[in-house]
N, CA, C and O atoms as CSV, one atom per row, in Angstrom:
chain,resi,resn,atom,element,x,y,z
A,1,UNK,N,N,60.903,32.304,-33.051
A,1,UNK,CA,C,61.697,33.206,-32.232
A,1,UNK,C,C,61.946,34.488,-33.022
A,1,UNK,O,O,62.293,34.601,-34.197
A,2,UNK,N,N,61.659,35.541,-32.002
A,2,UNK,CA,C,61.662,36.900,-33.308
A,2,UNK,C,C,63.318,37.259,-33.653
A,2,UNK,O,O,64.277,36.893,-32.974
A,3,UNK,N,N,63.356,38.035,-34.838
A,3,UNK,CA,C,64.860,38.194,-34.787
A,3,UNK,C,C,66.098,39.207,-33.689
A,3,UNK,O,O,65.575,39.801,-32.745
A,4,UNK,N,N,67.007,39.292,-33.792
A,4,UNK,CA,C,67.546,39.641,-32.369
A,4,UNK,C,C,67.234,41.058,-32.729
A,4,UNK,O,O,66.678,41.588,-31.767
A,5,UNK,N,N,67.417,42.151,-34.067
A,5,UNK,CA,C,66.811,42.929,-33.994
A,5,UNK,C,C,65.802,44.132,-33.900
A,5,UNK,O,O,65.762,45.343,-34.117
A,6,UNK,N,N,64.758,42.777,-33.310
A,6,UNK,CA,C,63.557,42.843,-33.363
A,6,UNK,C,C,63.163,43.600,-31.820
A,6,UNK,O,O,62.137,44.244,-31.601
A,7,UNK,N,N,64.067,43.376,-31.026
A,7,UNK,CA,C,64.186,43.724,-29.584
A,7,UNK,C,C,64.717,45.096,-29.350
A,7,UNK,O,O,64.523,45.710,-28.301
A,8,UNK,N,N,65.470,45.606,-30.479
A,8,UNK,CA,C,66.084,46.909,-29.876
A,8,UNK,C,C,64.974,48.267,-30.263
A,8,UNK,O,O,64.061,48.311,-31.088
A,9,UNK,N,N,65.261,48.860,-29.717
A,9,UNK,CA,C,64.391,50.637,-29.566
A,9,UNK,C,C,64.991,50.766,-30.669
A,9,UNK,O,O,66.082,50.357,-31.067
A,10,UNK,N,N,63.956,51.542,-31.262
A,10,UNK,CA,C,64.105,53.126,-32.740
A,10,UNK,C,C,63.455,53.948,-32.398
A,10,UNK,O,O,62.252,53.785,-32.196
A,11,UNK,N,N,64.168,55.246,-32.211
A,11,UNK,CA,C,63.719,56.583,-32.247
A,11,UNK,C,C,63.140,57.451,-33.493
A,11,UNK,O,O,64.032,57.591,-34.329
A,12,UNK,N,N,62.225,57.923,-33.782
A,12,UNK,CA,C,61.904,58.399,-34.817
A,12,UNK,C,C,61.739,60.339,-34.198
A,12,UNK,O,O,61.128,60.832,-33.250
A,13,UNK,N,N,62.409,60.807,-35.038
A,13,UNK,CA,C,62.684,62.426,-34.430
A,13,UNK,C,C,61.721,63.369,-35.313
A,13,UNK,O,O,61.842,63.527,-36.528
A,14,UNK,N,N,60.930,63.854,-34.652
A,14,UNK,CA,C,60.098,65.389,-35.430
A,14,UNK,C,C,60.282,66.153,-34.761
A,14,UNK,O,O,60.187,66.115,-33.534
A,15,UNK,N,N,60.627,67.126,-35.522
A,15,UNK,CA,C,60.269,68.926,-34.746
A,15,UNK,C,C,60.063,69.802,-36.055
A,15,UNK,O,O,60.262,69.759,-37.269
A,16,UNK,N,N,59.374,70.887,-34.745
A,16,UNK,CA,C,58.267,71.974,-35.308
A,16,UNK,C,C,58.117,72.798,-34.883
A,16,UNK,O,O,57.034,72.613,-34.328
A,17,UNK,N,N,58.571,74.240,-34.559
A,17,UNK,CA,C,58.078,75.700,-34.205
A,17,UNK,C,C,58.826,74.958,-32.816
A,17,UNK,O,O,58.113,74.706,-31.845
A,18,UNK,N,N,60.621,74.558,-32.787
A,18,UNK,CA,C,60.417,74.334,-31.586
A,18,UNK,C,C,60.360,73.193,-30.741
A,18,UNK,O,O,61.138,73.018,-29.804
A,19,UNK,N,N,59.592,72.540,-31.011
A,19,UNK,CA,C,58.929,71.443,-30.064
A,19,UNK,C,C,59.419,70.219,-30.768
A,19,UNK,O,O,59.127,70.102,-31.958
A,20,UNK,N,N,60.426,68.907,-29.935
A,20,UNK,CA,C,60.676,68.366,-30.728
A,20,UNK,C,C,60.208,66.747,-30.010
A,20,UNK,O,O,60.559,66.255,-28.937
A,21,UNK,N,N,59.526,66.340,-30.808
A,21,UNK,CA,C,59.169,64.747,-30.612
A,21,UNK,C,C,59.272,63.764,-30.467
A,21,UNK,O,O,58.304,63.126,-30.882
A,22,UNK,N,N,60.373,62.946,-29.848
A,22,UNK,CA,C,60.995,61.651,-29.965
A,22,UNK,C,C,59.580,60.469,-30.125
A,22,UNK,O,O,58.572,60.911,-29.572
A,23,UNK,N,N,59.452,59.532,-30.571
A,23,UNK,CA,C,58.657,58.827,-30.815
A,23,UNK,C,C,59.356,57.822,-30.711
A,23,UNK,O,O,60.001,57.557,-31.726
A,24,UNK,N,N,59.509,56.970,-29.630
A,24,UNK,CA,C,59.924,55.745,-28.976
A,24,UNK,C,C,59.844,55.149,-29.959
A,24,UNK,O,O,59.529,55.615,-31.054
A,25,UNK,N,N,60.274,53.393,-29.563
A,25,UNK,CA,C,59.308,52.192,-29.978
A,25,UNK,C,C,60.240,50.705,-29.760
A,25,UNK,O,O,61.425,50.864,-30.053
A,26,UNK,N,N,60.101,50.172,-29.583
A,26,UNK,CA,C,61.143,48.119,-28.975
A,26,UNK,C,C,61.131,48.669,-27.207
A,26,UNK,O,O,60.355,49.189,-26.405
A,27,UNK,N,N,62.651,48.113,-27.280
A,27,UNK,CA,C,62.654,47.760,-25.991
A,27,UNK,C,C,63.931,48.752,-25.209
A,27,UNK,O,O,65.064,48.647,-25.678
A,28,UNK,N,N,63.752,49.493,-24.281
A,28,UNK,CA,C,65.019,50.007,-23.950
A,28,UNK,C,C,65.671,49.827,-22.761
A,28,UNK,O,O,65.348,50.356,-21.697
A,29,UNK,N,N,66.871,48.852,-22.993
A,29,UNK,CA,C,67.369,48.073,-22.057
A,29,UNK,C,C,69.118,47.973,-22.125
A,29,UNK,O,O,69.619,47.899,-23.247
A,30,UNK,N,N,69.745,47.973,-21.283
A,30,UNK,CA,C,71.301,48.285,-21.457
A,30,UNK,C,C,72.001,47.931,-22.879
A,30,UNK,O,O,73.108,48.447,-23.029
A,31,UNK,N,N,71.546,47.172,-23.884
A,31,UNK,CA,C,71.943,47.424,-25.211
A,31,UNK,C,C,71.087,48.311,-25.867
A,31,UNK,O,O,71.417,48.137,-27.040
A,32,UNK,N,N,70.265,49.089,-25.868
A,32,UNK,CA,C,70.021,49.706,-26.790
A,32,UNK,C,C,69.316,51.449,-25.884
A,32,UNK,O,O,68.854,52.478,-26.378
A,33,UNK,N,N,69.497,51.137,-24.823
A,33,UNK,CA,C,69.034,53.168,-24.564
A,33,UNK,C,C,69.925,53.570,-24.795
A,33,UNK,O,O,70.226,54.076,-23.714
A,34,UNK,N,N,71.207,53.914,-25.861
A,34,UNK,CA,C,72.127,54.870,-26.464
A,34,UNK,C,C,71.179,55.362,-27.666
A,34,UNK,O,O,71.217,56.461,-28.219
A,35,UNK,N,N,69.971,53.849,-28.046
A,35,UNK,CA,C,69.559,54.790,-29.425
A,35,UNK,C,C,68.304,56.353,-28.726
A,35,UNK,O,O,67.738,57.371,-29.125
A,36,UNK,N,N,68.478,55.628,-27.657
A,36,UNK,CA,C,67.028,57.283,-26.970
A,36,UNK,C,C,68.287,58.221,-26.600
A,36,UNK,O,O,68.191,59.358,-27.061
A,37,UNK,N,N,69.452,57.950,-25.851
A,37,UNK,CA,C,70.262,59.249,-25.169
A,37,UNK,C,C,70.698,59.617,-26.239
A,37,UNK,O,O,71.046,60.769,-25.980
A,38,UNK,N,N,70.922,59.444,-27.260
A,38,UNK,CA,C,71.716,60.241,-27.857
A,38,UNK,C,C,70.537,61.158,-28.931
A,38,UNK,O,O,70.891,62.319,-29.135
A,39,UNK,N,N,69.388,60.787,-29.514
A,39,UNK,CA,C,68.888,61.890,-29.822
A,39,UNK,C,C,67.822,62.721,-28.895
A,39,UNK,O,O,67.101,63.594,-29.378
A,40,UNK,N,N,67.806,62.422,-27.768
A,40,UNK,CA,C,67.501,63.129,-26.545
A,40,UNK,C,C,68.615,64.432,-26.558
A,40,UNK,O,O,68.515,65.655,-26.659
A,41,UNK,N,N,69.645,63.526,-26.409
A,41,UNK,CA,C,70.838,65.010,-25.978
A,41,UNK,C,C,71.038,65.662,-27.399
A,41,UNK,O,O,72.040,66.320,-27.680
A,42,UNK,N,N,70.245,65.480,-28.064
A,42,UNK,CA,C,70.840,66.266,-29.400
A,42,UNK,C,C,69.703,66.974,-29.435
A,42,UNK,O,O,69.992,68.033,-29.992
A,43,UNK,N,N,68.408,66.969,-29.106
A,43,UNK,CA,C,67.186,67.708,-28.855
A,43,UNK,C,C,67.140,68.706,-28.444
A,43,UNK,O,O,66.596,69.752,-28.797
A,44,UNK,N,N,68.045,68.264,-27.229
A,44,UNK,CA,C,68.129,69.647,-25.885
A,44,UNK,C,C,69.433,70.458,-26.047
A,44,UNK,O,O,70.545,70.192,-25.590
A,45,UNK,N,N,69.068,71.443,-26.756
A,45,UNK,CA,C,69.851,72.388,-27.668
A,45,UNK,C,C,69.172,74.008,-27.256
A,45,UNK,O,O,67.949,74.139,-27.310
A,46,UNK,N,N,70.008,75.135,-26.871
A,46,UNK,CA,C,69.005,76.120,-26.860
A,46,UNK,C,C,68.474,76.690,-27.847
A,46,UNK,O,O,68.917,76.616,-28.993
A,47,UNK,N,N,67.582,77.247,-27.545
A,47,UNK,CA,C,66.162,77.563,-28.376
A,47,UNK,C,C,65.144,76.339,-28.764
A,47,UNK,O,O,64.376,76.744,-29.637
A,48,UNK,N,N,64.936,75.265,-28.483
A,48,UNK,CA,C,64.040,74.460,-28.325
A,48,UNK,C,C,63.036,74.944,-27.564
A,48,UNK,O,O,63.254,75.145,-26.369
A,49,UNK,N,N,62.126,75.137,-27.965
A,49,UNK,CA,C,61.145,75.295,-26.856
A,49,UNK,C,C,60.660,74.129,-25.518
A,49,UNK,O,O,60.602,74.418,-24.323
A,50,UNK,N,N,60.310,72.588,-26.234
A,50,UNK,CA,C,59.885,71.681,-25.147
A,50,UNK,C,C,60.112,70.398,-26.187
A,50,UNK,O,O,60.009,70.318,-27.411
A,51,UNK,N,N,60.400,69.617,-25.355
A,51,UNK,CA,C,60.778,68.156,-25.960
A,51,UNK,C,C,59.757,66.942,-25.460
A,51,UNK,O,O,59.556,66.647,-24.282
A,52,UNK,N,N,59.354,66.512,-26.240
A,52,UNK,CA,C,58.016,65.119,-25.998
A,52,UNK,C,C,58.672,63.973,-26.256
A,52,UNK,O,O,58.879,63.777,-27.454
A,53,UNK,N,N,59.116,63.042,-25.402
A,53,UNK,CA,C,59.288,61.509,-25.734
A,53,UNK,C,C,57.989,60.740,-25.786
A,53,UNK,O,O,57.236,60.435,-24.861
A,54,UNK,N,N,57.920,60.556,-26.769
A,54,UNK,CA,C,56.239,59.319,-26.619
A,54,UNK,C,C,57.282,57.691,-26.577
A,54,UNK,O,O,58.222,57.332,-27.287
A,55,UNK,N,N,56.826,57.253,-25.818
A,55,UNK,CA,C,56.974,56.136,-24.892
A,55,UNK,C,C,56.230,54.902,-25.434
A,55,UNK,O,O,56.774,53.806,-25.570
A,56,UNK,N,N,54.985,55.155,-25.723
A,56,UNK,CA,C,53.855,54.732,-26.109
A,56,UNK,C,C,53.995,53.351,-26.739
A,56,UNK,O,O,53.118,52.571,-26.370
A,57,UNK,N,N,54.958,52.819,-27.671
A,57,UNK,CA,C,55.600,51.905,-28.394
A,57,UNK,C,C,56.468,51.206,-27.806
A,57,UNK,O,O,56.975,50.266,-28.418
A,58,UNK,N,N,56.929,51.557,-26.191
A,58,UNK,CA,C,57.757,51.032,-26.208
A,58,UNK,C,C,57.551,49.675,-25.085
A,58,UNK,O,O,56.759,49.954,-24.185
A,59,UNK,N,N,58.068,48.438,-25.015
A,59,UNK,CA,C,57.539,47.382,-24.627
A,59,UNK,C,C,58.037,47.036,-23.574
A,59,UNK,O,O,57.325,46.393,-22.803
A,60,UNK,N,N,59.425,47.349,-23.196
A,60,UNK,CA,C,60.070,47.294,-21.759
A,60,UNK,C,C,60.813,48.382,-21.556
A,60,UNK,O,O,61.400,49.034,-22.420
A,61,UNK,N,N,60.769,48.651,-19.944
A,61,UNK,CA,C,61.748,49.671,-19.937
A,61,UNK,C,C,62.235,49.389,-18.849
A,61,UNK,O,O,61.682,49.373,-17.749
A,62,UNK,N,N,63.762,49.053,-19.245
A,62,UNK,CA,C,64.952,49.011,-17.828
A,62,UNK,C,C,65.708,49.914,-17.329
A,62,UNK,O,O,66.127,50.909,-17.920
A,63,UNK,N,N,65.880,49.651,-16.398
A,63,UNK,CA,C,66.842,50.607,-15.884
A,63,UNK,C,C,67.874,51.341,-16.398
A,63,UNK,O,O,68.411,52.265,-15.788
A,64,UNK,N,N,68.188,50.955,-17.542
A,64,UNK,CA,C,69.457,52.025,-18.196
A,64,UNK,C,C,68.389,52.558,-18.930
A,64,UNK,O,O,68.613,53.761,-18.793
A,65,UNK,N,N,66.791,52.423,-20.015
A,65,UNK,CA,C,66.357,53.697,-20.014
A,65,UNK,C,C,65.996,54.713,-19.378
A,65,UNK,O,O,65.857,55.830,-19.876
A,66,UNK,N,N,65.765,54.337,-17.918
A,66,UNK,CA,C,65.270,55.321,-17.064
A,66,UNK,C,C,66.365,56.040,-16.432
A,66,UNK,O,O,66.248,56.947,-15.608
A,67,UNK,N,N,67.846,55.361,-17.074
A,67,UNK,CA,C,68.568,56.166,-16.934
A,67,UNK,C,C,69.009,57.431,-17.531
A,67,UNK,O,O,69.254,58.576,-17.152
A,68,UNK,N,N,69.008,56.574,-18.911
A,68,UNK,CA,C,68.977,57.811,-20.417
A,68,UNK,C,C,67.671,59.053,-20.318
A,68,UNK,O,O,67.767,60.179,-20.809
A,69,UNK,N,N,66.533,58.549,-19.602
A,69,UNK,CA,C,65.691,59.718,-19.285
A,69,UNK,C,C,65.892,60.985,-18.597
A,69,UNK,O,O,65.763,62.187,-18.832
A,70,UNK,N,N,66.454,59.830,-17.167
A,70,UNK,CA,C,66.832,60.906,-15.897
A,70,UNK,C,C,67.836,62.257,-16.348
A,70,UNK,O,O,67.841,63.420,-15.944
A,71,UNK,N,N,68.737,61.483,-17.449
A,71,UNK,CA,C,70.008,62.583,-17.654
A,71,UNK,C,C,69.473,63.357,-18.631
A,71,UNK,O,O,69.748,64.542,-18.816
A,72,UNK,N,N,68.524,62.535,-19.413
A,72,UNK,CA,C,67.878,64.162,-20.092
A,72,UNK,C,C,66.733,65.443,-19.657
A,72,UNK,O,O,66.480,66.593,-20.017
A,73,UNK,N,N,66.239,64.438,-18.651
A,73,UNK,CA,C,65.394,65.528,-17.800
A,73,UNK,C,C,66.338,66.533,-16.946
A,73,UNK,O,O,66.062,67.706,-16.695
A,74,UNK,N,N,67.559,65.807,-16.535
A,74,UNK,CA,C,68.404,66.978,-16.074
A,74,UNK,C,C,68.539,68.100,-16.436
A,74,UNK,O,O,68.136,69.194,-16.040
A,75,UNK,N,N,69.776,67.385,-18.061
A,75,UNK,CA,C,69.936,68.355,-18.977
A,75,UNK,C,C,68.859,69.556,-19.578
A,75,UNK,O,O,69.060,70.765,-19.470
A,76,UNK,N,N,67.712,68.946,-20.213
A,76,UNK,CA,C,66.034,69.750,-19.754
A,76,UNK,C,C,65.673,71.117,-18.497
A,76,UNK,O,O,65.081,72.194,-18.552
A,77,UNK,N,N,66.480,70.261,-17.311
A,77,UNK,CA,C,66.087,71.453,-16.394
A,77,UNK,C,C,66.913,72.215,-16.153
A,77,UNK,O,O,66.648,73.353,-15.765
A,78,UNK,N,N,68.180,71.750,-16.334
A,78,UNK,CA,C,69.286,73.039,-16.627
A,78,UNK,C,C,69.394,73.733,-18.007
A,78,UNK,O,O,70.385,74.450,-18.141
A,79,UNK,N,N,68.474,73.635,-19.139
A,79,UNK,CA,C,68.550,74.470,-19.663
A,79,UNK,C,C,67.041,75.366,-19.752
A,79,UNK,O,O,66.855,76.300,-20.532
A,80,UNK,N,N,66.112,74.883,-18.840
A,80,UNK,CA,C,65.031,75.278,-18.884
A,80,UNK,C,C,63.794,74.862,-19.654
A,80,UNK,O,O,62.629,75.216,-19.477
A,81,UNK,N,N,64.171,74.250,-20.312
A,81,UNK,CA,C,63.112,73.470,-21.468
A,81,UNK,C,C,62.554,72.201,-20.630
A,81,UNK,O,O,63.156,71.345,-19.980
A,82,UNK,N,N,61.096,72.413,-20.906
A,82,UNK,CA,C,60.275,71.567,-20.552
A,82,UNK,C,C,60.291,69.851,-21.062
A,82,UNK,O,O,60.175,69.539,-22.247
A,83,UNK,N,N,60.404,69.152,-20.292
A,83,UNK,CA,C,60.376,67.778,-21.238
A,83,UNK,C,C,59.327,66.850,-20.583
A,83,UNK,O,O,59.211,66.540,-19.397
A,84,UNK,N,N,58.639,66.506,-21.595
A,84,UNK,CA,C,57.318,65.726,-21.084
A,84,UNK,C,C,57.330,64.219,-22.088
A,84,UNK,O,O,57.708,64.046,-23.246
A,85,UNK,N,N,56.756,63.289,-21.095
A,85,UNK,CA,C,57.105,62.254,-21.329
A,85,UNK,C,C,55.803,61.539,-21.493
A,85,UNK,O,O,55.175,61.539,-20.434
A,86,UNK,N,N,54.985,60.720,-22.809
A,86,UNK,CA,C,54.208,60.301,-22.798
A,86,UNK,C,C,53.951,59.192,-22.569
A,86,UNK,O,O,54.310,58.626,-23.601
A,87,UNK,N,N,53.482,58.290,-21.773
A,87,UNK,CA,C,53.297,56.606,-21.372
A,87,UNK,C,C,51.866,56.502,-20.873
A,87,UNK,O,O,51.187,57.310,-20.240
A,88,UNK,N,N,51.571,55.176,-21.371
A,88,UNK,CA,C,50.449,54.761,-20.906
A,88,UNK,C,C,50.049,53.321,-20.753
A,88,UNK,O,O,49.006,52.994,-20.188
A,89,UNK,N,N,51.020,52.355,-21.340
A,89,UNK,CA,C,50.993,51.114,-20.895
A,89,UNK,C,C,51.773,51.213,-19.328
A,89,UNK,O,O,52.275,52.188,-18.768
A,90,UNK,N,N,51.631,49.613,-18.839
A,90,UNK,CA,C,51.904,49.256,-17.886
A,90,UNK,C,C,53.853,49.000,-18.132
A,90,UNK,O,O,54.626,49.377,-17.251
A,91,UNK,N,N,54.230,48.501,-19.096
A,91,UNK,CA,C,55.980,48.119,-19.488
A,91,UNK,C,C,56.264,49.209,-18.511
A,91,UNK,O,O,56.519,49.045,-17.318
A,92,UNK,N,N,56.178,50.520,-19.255
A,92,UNK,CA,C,56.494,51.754,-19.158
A,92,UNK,C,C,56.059,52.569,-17.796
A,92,UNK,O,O,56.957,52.997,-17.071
A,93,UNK,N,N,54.768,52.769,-17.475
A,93,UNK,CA,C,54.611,53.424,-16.399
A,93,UNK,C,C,54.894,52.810,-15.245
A,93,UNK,O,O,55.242,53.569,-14.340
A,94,UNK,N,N,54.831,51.131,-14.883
A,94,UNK,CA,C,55.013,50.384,-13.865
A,94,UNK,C,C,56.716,50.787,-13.139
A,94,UNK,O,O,56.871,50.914,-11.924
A,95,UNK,N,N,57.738,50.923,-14.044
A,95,UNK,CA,C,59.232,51.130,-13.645
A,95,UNK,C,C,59.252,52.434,-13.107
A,95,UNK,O,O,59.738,52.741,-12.018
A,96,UNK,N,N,58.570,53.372,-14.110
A,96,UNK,CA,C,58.480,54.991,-13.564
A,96,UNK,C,C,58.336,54.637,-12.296
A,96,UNK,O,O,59.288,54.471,-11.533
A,97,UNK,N,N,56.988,54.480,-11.953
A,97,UNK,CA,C,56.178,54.342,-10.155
A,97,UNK,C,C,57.414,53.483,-9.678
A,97,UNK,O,O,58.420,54.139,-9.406
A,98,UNK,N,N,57.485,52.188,-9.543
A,98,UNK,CA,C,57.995,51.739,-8.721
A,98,UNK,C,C,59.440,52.383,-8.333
A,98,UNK,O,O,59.895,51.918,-7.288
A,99,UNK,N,N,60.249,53.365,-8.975
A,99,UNK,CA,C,61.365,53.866,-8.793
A,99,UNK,C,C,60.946,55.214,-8.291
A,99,UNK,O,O,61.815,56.068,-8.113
A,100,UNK,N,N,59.777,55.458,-8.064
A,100,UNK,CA,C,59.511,56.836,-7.282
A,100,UNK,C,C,59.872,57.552,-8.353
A,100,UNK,O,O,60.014,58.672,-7.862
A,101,UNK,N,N,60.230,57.685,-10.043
A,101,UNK,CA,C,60.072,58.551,-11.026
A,101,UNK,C,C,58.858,59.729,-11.233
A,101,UNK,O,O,58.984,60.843,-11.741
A,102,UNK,N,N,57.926,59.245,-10.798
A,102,UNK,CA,C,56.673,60.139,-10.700
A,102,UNK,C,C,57.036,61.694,-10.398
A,102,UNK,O,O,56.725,62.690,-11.051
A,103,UNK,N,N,57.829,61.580,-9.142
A,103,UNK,CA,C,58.147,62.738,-8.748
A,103,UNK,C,C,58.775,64.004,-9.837
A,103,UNK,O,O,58.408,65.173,-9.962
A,104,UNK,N,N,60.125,63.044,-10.712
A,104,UNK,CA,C,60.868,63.459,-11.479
A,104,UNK,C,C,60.345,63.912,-12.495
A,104,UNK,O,O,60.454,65.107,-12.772
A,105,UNK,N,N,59.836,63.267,-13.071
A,105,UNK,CA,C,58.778,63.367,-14.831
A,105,UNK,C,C,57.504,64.085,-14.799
A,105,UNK,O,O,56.558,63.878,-14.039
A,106,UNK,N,N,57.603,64.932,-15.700
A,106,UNK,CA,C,55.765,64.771,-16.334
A,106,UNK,C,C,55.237,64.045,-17.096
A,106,UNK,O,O,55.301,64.308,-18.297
A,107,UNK,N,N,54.588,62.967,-16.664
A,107,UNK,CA,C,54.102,61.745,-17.973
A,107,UNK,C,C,52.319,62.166,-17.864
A,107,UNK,O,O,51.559,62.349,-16.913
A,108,UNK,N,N,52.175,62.195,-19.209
A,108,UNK,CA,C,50.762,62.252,-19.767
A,108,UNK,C,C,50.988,61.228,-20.812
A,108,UNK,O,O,52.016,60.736,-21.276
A,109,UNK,N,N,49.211,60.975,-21.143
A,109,UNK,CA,C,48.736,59.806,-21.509
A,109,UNK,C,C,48.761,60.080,-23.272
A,109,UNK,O,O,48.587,59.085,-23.976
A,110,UNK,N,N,48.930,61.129,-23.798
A,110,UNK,CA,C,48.432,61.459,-25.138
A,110,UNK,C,C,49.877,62.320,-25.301
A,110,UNK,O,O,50.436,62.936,-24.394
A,111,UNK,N,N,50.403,62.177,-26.921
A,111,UNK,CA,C,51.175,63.541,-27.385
A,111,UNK,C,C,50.837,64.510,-27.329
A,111,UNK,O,O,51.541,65.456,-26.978
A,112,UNK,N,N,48.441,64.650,-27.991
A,112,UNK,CA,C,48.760,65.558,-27.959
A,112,UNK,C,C,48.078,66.075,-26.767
A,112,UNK,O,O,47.457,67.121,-26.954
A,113,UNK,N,N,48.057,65.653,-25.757
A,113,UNK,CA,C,48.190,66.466,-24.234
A,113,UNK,C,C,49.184,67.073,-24.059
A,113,UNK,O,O,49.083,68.185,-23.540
A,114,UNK,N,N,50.849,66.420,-24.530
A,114,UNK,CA,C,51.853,66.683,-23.646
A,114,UNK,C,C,52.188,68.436,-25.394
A,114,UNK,O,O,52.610,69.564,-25.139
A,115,UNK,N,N,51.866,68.008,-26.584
A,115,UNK,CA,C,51.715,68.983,-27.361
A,115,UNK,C,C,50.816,70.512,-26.705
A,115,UNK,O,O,51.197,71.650,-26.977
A,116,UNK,N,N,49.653,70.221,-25.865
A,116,UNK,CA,C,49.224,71.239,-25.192
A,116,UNK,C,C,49.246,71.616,-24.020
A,116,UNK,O,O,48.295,72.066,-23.380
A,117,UNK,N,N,50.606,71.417,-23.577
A,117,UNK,CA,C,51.244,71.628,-22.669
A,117,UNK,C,C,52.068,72.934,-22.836
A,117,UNK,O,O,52.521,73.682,-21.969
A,118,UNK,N,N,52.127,72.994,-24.021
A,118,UNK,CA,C,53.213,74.272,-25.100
A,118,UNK,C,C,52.755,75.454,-24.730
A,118,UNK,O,O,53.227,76.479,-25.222
């Protein structure tokens, strides 16, 4: 049995000229999407140019991350900064679709797609 904190999300944060990177990874589910909202909302700061969550790592996604998303894509569009969201497993893109998220998000398959997006 893996250990219990073997299940929670870690965010790993880069930025550069600007552009800042969240790099997912576990699981983000009502105990642990505080570790994505909170350096999400610390991202979206003015003068950022565009913010990338890579997703890519991450193994489930429930409804309170797609909550912690929604409020940063808000925050994102009220300050104008672009936020692009990278996924490409099924965990991850299956919740997007089935919640009609598609509409909301830009998800590309690569960072650095959502990097030449800039």
């Amino acid at each position: 049995m893996p250990e219990p904190s073997a299940a929670l999300a870690s965010v790993q944060v880069d930025q550069s000229d600007g552009v800042v990177v969240l790099r997912v990874s576990g699981e983000l589910d009502a105990s642990s999407a505080d570790e994505l909202a909170r350096p999400l909302a610390s991202a979206l700061v003015t003068g950022v140019r565009s913010v990338v969550v890579d997703l890519t790592q991450v193994r489930f996604l429930g409804s309170a991350g797609l909550e912690a998303l929604v409020t940063g894509s808000k925050r994102a569009e009220g300050l104008g900064v672009p936020l692009v969201l990278v996924a490409s497993g099924r965990a991850v893109l299956r919740p997007i679709e089935a919640t009609g998220l598609t509409a909301v998000f830009t998800v590309v398959g690569t960072v650095e797609e959502a990097l030449g997006r800039n």
